[in-house]
PDB file of N, CA, C and O in Angstrom:
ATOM      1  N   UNK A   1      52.122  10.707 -45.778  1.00  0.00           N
ATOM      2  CA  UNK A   1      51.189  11.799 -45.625  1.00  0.00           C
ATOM      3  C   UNK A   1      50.419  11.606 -44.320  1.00  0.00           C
ATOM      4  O   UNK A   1      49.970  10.537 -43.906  1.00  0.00           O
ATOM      5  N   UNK A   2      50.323  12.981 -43.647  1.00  0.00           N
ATOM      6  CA  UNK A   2      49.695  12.760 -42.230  1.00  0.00           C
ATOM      7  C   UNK A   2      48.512  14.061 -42.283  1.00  0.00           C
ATOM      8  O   UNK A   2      48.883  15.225 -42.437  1.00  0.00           O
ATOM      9  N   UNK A   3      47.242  13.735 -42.153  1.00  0.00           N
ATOM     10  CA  UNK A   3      46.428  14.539 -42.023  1.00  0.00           C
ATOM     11  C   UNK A   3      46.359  15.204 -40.751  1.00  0.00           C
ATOM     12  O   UNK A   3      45.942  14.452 -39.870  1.00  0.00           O
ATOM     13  N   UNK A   4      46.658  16.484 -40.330  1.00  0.00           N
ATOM     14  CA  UNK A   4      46.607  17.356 -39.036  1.00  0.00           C
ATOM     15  C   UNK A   4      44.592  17.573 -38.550  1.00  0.00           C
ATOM     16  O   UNK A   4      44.033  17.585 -37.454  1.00  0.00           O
ATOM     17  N   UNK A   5      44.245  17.662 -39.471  1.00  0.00           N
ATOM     18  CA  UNK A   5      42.553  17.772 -39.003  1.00  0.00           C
ATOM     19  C   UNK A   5      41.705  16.980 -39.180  1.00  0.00           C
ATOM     20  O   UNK A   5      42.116  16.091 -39.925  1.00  0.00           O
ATOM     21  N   UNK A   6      40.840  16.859 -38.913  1.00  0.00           N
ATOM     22  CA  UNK A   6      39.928  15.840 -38.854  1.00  0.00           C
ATOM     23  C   UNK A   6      38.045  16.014 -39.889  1.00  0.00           C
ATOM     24  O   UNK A   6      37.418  17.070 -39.817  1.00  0.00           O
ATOM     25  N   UNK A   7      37.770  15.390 -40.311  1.00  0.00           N
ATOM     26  CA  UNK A   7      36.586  15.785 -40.919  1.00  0.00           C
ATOM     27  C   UNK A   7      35.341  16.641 -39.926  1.00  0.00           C
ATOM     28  O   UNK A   7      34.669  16.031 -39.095  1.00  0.00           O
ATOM     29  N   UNK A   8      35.226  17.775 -40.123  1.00  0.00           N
ATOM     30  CA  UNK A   8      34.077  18.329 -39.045  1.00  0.00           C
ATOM     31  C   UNK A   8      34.742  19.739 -38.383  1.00  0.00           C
ATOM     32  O   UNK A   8      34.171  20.691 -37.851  1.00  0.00           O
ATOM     33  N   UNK A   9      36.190  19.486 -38.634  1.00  0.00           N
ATOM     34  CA  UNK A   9      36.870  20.309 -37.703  1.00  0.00           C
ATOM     35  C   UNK A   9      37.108  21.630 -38.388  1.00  0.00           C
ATOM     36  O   UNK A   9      37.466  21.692 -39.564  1.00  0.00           O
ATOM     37  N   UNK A  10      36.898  22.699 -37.616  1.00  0.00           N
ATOM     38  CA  UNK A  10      37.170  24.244 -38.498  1.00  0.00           C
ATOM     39  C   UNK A  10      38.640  24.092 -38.952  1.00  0.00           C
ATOM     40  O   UNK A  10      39.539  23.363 -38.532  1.00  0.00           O
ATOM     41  N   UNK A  11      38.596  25.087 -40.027  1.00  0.00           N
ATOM     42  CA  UNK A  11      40.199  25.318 -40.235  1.00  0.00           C
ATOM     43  C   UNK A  11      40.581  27.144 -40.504  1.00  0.00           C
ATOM     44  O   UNK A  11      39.647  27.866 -40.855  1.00  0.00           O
ATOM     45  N   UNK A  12      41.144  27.388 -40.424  1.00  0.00           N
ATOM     46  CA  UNK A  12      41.735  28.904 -41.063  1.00  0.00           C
ATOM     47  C   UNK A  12      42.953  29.152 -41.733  1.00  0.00           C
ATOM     48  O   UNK A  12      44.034  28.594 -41.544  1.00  0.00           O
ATOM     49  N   UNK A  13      42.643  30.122 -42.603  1.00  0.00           N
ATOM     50  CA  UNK A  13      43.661  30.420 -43.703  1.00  0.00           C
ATOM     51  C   UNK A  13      44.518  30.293 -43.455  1.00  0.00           C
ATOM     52  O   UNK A  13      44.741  31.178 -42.628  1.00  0.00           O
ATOM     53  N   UNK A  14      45.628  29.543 -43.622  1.00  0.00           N
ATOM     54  CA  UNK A  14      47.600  29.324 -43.709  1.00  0.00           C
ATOM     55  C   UNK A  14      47.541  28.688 -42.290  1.00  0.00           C
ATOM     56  O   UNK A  14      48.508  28.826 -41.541  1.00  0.00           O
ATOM     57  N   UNK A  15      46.315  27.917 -41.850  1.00  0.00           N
ATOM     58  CA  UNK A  15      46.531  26.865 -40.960  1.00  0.00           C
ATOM     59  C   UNK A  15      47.030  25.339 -41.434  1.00  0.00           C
ATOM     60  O   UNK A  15      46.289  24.597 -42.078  1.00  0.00           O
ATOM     61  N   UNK A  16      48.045  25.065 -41.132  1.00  0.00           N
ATOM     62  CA  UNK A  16      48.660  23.500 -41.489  1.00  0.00           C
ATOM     63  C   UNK A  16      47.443  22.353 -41.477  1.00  0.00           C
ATOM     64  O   UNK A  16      46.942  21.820 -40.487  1.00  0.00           O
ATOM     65  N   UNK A  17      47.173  22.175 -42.674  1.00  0.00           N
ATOM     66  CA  UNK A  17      46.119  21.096 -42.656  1.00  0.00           C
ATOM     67  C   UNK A  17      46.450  19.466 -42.647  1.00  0.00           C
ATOM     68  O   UNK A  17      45.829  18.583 -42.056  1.00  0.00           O
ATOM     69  N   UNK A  18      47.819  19.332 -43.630  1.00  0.00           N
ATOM     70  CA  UNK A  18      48.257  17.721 -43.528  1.00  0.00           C
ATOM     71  C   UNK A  18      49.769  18.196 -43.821  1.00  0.00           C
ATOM     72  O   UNK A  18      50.208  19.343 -43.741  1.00  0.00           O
ATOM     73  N   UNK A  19      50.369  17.159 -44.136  1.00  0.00           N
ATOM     74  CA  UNK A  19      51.874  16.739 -44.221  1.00  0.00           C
ATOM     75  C   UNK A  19      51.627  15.966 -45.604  1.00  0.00           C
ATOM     76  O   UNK A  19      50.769  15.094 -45.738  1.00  0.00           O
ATOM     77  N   UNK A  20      52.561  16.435 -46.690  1.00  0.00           N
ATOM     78  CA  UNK A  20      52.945  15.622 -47.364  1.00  0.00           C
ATOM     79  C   UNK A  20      54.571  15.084 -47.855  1.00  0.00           C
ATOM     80  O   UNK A  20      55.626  15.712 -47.933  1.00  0.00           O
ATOM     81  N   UNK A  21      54.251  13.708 -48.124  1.00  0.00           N
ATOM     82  CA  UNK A  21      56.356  13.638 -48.270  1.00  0.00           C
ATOM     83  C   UNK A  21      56.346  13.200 -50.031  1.00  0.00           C
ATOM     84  O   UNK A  21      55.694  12.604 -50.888  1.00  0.00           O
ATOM     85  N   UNK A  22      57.523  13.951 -49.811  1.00  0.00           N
ATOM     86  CA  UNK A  22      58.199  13.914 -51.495  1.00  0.00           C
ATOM     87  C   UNK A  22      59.294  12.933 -51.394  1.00  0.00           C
ATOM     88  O   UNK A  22      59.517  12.226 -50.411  1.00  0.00           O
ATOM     89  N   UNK A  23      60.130  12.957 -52.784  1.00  0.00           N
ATOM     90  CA  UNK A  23      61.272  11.947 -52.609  1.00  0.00           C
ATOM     91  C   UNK A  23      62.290  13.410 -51.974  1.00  0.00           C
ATOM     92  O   UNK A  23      63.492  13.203 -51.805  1.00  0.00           O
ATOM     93  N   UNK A  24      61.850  14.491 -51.732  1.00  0.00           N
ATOM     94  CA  UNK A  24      63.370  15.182 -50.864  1.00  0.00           C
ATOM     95  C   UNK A  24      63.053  15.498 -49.847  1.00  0.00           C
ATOM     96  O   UNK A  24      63.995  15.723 -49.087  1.00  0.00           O
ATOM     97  N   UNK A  25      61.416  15.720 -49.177  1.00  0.00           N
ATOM     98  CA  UNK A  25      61.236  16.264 -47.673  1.00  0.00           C
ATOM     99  C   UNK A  25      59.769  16.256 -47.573  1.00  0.00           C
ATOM    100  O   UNK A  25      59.028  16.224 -48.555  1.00  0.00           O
ATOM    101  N   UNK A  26      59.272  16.295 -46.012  1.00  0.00           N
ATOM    102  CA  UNK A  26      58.207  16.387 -45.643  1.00  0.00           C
ATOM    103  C   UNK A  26      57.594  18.017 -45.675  1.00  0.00           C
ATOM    104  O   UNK A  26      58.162  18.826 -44.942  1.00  0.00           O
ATOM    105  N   UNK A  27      56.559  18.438 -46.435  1.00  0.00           N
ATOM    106  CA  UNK A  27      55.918  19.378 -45.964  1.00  0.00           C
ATOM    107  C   UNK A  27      54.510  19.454 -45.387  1.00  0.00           C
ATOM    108  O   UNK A  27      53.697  18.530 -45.340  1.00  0.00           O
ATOM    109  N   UNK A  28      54.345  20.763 -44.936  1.00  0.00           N
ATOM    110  CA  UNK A  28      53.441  21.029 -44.524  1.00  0.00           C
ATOM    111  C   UNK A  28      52.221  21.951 -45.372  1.00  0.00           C
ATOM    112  O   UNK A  28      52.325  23.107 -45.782  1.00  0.00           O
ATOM    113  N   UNK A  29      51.082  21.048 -45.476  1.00  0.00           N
ATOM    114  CA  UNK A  29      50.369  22.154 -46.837  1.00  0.00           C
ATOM    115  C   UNK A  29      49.554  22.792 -45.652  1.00  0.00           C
ATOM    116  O   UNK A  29      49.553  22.427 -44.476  1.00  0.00           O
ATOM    117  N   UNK A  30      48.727  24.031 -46.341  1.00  0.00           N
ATOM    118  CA  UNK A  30      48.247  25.136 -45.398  1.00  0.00           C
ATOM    119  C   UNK A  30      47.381  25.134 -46.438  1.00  0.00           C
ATOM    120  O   UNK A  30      47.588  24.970 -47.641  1.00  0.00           O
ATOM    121  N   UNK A  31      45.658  25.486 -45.384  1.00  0.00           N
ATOM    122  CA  UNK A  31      44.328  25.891 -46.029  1.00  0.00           C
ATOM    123  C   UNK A  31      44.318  27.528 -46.805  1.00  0.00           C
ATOM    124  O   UNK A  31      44.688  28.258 -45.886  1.00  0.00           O
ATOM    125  N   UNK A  32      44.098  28.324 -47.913  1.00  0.00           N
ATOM    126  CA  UNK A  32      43.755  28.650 -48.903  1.00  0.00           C
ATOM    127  C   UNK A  32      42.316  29.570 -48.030  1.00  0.00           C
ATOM    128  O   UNK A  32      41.992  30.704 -48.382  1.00  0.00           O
ATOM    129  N   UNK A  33      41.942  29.168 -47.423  1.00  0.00           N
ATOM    130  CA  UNK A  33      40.303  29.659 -47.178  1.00  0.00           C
ATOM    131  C   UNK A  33      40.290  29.450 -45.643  1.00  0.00           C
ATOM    132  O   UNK A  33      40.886  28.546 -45.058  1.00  0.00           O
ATOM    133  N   UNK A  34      39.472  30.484 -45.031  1.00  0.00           N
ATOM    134  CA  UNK A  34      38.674  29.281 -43.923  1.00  0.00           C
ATOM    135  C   UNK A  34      37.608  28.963 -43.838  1.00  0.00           C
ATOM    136  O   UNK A  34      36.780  29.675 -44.405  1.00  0.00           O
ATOM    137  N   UNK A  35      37.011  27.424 -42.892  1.00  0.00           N
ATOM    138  CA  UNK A  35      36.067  26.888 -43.265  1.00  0.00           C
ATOM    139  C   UNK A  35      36.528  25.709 -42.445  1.00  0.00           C
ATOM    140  O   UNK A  35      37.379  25.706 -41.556  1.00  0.00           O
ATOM    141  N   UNK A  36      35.693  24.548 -42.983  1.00  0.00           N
ATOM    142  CA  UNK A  36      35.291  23.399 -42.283  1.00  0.00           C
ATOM    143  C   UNK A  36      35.919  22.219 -42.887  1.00  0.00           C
ATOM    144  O   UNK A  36      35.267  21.855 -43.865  1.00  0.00           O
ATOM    145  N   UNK A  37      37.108  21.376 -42.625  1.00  0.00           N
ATOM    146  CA  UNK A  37      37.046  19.742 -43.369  1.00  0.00           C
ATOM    147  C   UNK A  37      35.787  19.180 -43.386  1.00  0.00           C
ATOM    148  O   UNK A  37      34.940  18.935 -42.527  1.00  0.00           O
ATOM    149  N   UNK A  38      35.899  18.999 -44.881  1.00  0.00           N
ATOM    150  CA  UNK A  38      34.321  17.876 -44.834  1.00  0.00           C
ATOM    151  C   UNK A  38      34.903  17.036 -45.292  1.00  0.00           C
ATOM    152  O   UNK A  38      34.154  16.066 -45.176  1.00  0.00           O
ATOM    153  N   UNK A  39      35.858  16.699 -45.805  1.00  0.00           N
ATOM    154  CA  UNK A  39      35.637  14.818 -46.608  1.00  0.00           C
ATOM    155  C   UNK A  39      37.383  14.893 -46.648  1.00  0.00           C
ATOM    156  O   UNK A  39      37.923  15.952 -46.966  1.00  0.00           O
ATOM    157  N   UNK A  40      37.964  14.022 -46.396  1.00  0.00           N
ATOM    158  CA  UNK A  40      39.340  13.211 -46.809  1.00  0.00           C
ATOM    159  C   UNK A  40      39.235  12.251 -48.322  1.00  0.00           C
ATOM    160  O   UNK A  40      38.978  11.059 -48.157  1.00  0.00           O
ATOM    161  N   UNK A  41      39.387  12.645 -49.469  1.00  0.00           N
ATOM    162  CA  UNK A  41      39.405  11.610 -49.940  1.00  0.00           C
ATOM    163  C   UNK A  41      40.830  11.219 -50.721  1.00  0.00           C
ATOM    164  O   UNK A  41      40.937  11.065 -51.937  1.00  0.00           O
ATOM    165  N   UNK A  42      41.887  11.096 -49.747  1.00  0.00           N
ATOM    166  CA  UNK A  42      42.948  10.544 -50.211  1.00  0.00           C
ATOM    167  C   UNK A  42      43.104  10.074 -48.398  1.00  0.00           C
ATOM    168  O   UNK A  42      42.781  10.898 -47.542  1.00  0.00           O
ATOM    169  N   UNK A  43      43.578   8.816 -48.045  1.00  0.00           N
ATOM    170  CA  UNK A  43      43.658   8.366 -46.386  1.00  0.00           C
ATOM    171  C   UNK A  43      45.040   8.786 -46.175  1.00  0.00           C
ATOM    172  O   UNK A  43      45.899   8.757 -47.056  1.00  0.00           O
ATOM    173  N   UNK A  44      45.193   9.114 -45.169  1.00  0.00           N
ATOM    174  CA  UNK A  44      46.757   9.094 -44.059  1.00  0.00           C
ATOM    175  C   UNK A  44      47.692   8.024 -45.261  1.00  0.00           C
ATOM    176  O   UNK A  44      47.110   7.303 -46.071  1.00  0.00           O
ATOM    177  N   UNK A  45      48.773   8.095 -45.181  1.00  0.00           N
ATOM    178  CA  UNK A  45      49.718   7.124 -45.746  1.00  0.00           C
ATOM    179  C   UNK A  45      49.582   6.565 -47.174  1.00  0.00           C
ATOM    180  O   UNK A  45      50.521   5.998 -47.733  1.00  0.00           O
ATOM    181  N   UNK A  46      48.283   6.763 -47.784  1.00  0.00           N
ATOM    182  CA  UNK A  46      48.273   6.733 -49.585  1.00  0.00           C
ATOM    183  C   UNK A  46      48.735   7.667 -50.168  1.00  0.00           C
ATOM    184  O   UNK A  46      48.671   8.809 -49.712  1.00  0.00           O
ATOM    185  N   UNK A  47      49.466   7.281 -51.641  1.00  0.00           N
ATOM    186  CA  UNK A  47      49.697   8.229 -52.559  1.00  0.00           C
ATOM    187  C   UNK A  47      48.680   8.771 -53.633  1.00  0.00           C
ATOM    188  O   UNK A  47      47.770   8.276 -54.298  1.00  0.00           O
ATOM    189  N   UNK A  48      49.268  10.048 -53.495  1.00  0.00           N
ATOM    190  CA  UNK A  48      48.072  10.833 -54.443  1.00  0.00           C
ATOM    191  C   UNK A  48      48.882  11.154 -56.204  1.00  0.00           C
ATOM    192  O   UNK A  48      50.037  11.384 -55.844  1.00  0.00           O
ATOM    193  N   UNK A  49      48.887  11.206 -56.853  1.00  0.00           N
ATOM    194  CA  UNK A  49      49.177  12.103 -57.924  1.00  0.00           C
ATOM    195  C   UNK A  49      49.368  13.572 -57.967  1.00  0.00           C
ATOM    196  O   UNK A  49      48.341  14.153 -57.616  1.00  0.00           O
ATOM    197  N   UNK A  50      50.554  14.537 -58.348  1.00  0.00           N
ATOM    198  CA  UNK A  50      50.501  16.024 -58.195  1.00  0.00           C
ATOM    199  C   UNK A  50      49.548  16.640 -58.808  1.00  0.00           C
ATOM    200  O   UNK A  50      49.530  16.465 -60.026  1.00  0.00           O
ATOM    201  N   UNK A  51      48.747  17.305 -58.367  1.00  0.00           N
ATOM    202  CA  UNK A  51      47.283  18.180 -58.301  1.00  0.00           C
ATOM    203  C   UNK A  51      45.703  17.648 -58.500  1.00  0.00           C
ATOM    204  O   UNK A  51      44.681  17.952 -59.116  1.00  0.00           O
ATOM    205  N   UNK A  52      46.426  16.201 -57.137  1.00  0.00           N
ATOM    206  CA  UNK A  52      44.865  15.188 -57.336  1.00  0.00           C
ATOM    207  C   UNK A  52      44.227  16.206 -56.081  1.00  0.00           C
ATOM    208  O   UNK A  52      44.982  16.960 -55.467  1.00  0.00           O
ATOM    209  N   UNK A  53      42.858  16.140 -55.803  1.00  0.00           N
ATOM    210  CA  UNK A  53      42.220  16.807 -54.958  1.00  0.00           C
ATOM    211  C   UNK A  53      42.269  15.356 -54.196  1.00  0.00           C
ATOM    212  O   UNK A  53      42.039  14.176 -54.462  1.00  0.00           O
ATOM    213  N   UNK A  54      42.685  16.108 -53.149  1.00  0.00           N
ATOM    214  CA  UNK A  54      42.446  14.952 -51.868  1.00  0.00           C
ATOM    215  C   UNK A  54      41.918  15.279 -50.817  1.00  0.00           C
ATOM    216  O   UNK A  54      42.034  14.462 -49.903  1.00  0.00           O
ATOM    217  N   UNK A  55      41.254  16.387 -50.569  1.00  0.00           N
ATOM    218  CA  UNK A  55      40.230  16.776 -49.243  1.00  0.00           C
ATOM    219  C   UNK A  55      39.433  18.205 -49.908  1.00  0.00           C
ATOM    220  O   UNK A  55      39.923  19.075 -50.629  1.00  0.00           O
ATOM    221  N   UNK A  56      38.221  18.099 -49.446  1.00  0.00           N
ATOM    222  CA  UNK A  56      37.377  19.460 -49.324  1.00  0.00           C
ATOM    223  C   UNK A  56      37.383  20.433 -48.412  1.00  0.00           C
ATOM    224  O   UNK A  56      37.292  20.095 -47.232  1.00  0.00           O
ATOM    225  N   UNK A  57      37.447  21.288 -48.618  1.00  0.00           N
ATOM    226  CA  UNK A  57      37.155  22.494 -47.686  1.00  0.00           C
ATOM    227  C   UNK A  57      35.770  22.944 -47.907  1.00  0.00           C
ATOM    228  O   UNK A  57      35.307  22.788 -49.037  1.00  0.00           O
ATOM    229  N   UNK A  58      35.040  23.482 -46.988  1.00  0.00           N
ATOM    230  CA  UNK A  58      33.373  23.965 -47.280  1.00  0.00           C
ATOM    231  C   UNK A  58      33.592  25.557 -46.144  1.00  0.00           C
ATOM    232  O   UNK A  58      34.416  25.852 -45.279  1.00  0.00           O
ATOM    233  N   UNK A  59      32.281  26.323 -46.780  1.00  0.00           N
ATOM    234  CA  UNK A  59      32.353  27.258 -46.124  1.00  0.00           C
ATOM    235  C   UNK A  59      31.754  27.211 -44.290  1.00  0.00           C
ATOM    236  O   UNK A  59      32.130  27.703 -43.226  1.00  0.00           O
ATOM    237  N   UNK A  60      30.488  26.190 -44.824  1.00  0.00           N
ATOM    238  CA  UNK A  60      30.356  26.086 -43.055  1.00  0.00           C
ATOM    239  C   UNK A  60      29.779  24.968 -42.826  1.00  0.00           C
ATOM    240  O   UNK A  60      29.791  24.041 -43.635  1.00  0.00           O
ATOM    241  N   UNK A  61      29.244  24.933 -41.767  1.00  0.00           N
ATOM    242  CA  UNK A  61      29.141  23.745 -40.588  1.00  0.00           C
ATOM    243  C   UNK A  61      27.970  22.459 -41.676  1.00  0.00           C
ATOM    244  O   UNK A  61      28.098  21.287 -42.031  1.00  0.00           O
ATOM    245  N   UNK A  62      26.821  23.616 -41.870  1.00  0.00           N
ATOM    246  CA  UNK A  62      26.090  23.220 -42.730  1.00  0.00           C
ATOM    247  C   UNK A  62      26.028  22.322 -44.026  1.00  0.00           C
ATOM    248  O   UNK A  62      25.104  21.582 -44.363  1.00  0.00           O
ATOM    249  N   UNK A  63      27.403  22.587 -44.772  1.00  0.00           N
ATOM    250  CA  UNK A  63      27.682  22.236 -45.848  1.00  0.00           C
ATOM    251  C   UNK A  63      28.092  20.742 -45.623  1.00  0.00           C
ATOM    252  O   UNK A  63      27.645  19.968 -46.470  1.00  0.00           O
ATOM    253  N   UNK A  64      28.845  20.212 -44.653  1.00  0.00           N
ATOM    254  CA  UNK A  64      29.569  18.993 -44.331  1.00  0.00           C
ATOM    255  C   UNK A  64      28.514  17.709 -45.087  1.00  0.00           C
ATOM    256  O   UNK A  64      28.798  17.186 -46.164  1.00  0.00           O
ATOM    257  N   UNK A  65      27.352  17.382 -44.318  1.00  0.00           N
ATOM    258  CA  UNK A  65      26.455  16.521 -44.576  1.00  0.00           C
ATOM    259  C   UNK A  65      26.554  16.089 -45.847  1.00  0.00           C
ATOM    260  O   UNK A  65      26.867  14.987 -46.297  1.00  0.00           O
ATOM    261  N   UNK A  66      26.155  17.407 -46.526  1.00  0.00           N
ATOM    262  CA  UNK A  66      26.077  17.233 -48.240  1.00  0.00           C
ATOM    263  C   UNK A  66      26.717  17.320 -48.994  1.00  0.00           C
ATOM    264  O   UNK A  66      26.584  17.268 -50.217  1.00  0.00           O
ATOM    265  N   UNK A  67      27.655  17.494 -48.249  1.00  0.00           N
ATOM    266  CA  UNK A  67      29.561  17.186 -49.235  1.00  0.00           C
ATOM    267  C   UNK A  67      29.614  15.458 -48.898  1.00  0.00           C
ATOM    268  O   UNK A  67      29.691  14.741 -49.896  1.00  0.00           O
ATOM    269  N   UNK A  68      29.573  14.737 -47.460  1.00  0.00           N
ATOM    270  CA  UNK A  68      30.242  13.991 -46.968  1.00  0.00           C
ATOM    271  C   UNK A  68      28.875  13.079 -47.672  1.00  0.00           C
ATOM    272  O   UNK A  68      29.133  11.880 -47.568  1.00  0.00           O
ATOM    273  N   UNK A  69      27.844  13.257 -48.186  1.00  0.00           N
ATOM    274  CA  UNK A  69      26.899  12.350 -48.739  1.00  0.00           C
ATOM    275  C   UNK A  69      26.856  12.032 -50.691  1.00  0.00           C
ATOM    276  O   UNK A  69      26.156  11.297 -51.388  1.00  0.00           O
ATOM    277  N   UNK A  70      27.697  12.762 -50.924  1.00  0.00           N
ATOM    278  CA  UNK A  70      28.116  13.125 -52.214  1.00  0.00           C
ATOM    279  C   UNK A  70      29.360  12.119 -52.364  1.00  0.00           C
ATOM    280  O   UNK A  70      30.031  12.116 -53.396  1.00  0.00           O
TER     281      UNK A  70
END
């Protein structure tokens, strides 16, 4: 798994946010919303479980702090 954005960084709807690999291929997941990465909480190269939450999306700039302090 390769994260394409970075915490802080805007994103927009059906923008490629990370890479994930299966046992048949690498994809590419796409943001749902737009808005801001605030928090990673699954790292580059760990495995997650199918439908673990592994990053936040927030609506704006504002929100980051108090996601990323949570």
């Amino acid at each position: 798994m390769e994260w394409l954005k970075k915490p802080g960084e805007k994103v927009e709807r059906g923008e490629s946010v990370l890479v994930v690999e299966s046992d048949k291929a690498d994809m590419d997941v796409e943001s749902f919303q737009d808005g801001f990465l605030a928090v990673l909480l699954i790292p580059a190269g760990a495995s997650a479980p199918v439908g673990e939450t592994i990053g936040l999306i927030v609506e704006s700039e504002d929100e980051i702090a108090e996601v990323q302090s949570k």
